[in-house]
N, C-alpha and C positions, 0 to 999 in steps of 0.2 A: 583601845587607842586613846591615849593621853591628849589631845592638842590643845591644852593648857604648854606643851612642851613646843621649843620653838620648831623645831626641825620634823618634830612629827606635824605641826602646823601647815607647813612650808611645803612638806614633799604633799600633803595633803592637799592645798590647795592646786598646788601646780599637777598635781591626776585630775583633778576637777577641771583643768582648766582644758589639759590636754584630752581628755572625753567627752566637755561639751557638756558638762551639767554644771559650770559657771559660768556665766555671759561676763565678759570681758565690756570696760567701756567705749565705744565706738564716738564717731564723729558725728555731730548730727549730720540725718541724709540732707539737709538743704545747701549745706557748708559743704558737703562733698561736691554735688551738682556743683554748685558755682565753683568750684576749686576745677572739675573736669569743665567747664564751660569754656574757663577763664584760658586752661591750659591748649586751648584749638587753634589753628593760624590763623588771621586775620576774622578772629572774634570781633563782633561790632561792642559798642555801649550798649546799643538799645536790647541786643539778645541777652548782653550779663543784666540789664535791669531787668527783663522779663523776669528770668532765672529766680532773683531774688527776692523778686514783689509773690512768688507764688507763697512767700509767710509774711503776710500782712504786717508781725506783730516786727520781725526782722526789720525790715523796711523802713517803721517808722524808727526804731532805734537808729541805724545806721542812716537816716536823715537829719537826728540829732546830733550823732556824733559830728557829722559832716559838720555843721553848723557850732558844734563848740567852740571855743577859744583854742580849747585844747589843741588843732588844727587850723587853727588861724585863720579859719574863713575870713574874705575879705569884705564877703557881702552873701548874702542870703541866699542857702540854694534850698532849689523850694523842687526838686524831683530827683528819682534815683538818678537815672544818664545824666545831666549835669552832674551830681555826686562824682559817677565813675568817670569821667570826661576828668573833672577837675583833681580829684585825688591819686588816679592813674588803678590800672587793674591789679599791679605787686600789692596796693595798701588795700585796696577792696576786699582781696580776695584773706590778706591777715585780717581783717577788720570783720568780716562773716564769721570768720572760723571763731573770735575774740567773742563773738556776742552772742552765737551760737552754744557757745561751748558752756553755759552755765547748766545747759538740760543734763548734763552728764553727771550733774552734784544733785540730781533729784532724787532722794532715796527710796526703795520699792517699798518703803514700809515705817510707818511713825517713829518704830521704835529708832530710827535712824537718825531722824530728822536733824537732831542736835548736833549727834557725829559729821553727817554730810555739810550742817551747815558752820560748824566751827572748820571745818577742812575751806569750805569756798570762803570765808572770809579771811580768811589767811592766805590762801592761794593768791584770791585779789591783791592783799598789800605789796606780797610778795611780787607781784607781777606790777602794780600802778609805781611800783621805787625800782625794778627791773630796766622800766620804760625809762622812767626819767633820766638812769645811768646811761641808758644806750643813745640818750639825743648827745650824751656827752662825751658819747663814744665811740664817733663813726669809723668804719662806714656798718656800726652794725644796727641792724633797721629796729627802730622803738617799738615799733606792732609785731614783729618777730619774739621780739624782747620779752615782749606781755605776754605771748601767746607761751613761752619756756617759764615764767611764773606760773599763769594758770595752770599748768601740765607737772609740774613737778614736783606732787604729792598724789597724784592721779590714783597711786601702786596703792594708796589705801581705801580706796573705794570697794577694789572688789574682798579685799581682806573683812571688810564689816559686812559686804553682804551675806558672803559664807558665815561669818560667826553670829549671823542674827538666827541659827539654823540651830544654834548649841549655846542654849542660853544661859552655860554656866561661864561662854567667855563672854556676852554680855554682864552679866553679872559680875565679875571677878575684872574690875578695871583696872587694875594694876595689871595682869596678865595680857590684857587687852590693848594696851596703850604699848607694851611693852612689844607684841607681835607687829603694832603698827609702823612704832617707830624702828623695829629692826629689820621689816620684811619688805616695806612697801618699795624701796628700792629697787630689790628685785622683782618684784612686781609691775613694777613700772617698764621696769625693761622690759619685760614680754607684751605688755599692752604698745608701747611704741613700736614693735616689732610692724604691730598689726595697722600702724594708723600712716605710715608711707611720709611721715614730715623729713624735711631735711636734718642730715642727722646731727650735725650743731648743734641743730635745736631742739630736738626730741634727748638728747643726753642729760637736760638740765633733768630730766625722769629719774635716771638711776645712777647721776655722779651728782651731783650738788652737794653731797655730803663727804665727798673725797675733797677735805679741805686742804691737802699737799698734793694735789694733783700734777702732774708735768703738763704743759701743753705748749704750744708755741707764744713766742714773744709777743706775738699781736693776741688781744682781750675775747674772748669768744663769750655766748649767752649764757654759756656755764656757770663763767665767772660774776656777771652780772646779775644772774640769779642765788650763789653763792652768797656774793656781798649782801644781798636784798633782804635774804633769808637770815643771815648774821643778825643781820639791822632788827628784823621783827621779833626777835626772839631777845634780843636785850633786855634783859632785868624783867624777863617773864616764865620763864624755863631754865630749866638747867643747860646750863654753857658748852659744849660743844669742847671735849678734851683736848683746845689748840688754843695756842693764842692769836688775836687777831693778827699780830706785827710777824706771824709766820703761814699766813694763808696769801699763798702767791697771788690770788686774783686781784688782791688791792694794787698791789705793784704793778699787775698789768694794765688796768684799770688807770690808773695815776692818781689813785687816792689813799690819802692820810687814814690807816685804819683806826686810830685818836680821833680822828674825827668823827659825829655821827652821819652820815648821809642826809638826813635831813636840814643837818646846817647848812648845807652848801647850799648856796645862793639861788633861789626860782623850784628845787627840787621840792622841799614838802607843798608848794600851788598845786603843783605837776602831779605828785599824788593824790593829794584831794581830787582834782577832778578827773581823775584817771578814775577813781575807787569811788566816783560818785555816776559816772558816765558807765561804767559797765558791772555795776552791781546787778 
């Protein structure tokens, strides 16, 4: 069995995946809780802050976030229930899943470490210039926005855990890189199978790289993860066989693909502290 070969690769991982001798990446369980808490009728504040204060470390982040610029706090909140009172339970419940979801780029093993963590630092940009496009692009929600950046290379997580098994595709990085960039799509798609998000926004998994995609008139996260991903890849990679001035999502979007996104007016503040806030 070759799986230096893509396709022997591909059916291989996906037996593994379908027999249970590859763990898929899940949600963290605290993010779920508060996601089923949140989803109950006439849920209180004080039950969703119980929920979320059960991970200390959770809490105190999302009391910072509360409290950034980045959301406009008016004045100081100094507890969760204020938080969830003031921000409302739609943003809480994106906002756990957003700060949660870094445990899923922990790699099982050193030799990863570099791989998982050049994936989450990228994911981040991808997601902190996501957001900003989506405050520009109602009515689609900015913490939704972010959460289709971070998820949208996901498909390559379990591709390195498998290959850390056969250390000749460790070794052999051209082969490597080559599985990652051609598979993880598909991969991604069966991991969103399993994670139950709205499918909008779980698509930005295994379409973001369909850059003639059809979709309706109005801008979906797709797009906004698309353009984001264009953006971070500028004059650091090899280019993506389209040209900008024919990827529909700028147009839907209402932006100049000539332009770089970070020109446009408040967007690179909005990254920075997006990508300094949930690093």
């Amino acid at each position: 069995m070759d799986l230096r070969n893509e396709q022997v690769f591909l059916d291989y991982i996906k037996a593994a995946i379908e027999n249970d001798k590859l763990q898929l990446p899940t949600i963290p369980e605290v993010a779920l809780k508060v996601r089923q808490v949140i989803s109950k009728d006439n849920v209180s504040d004080a039950e969703i802050a119980r929920t979320i204060s059960s991970d200390p470390a959770l809490s105190a982040r999302l009391l910072h976030v509360a409290n950034s610029p980045l959301y406009r706090a008016r004045q100081k909140i100094d507890s969760l229930q204020a938080a969830i009172t003031r921000m409302g339970h739609n943003t809480i419940r994106s906002l756990v899943v957003n700060l949660a979801i870094k445990q899923v780029f922990r790699p099982s093993s050193f030799l990863l470490e570099s791989h998982f963590h050049d994936i989450w630092q990228h994911s981040l940009n991808v997601a902190a210039v996501s957001r900003a496009l989506a405050l520009r692009a109602r009515p689609l929600d900015p913490d939704q926005a972010m959460l289709a950046g971070l998820i949208h290379q996901i498909g390559k997580l379990p591709i390195l855990t498998l290959a850390e098994k056969f250390p000749e595709l460790l070794e052999d990085q051209s082969v490597l890189e080559s599985h990652l960039d051609n598979l993880h799509t598909q991969i991604g798609k069966i991991i969103m199978e399993t994670w139950d998000l709205p499918d909008g926004l779980s698509r930005a998994a295994w379409e973001y790289r369909n850059f003639r995609r059809l979709a309706s008139p109005a801008p979906d996260y797709v797009d906004l993860v698309q353009v984001a991903y264009l953006e971070s890849i500028m004059g650091q990679r090899p280019a993506p066989d389209v040209a900008l001035s024919e990827v529909p999502a700028f147009t839907r979007l209402g932006l100049d693909p000539a332009i770089e996104v970070l020109e446009i007016e408040g967007v690179a503040l909005e990254v920075e502290e997006a990508q300094q806030l949930f690093a």
